[in-house]
C-alpha positions in Angstrom: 0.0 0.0 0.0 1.3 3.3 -0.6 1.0 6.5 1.7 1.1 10.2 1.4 2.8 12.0 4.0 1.8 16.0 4.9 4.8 17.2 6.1 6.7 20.4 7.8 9.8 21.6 7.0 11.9 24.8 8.7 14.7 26.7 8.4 15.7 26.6 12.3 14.0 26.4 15.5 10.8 28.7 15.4 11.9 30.0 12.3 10.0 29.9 8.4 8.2 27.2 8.3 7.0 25.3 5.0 3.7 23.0 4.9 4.0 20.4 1.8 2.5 17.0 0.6 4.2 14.4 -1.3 4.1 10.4 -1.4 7.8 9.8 -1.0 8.8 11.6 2.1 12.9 10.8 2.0 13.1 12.2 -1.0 11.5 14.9 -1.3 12.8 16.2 2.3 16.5 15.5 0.4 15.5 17.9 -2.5 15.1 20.6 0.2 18.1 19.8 2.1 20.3 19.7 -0.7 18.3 22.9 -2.3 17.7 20.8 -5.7 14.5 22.6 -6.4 14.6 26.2 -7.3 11.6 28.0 -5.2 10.5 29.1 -1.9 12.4 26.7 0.4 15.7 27.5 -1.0 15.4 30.8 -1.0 14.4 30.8 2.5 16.8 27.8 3.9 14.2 25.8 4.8 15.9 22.4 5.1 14.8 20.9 8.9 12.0 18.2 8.5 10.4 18.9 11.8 6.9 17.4 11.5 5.1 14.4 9.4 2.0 12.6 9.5 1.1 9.3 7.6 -2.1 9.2 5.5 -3.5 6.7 3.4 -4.6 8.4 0.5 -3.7 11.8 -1.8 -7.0 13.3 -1.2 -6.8 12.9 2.6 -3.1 14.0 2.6 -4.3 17.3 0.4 -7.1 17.9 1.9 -5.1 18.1 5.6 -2.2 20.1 3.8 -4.7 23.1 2.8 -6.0 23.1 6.3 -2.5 23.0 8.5 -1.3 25.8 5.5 -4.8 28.3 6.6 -3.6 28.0 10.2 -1.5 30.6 12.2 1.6 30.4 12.7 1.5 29.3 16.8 -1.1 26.4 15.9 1.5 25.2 14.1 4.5 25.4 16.4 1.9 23.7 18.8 1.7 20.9 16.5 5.2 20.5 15.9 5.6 20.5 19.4 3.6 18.0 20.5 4.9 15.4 18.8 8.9 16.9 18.2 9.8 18.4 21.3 13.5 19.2 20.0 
């Protein structure tokens, strides 16, 4: 079976934070760590994968990435928190 993961990536401790989806979570958290994709994660230096959550399908996985991506900024610290106290 395949998953999706929703995903939250940052460029230190409390710092810019990026929300994304994809289905093969190693890789794509190595495309921002290595900056391999031109846009807004290298320009910020967003390369810390400091969250993750498992779902079973891609409209689940989407559908949870456009809600974390509407919420402020603490409700996401709070998040990442709670399950990545470091």
């Amino acid at each position: 079976m395949r998953h999706y993961y929703v995903y939250i990536m940052a460029s230190r401790y409390r710092g810019t934070l990026y929300v994304g989806m994809t289905n093969d979570l190693l890789r794509r958290a190595y495309e921002h760590r290595e900056e391999l994709v031109d846009g807004f994660t290298k320009t910020y230096g967003i390369k810390l994968l400091v969250f993750y959550e498992i779902h079973e399908d891609p409209s689940s996985a989407i559908d949870r990435e456009k809600v974390i991506k509407r919420w402020r900024r603490a409700w996401k610290f709070k998040l990442i928190e709670e399950s990545n106290r470091d």
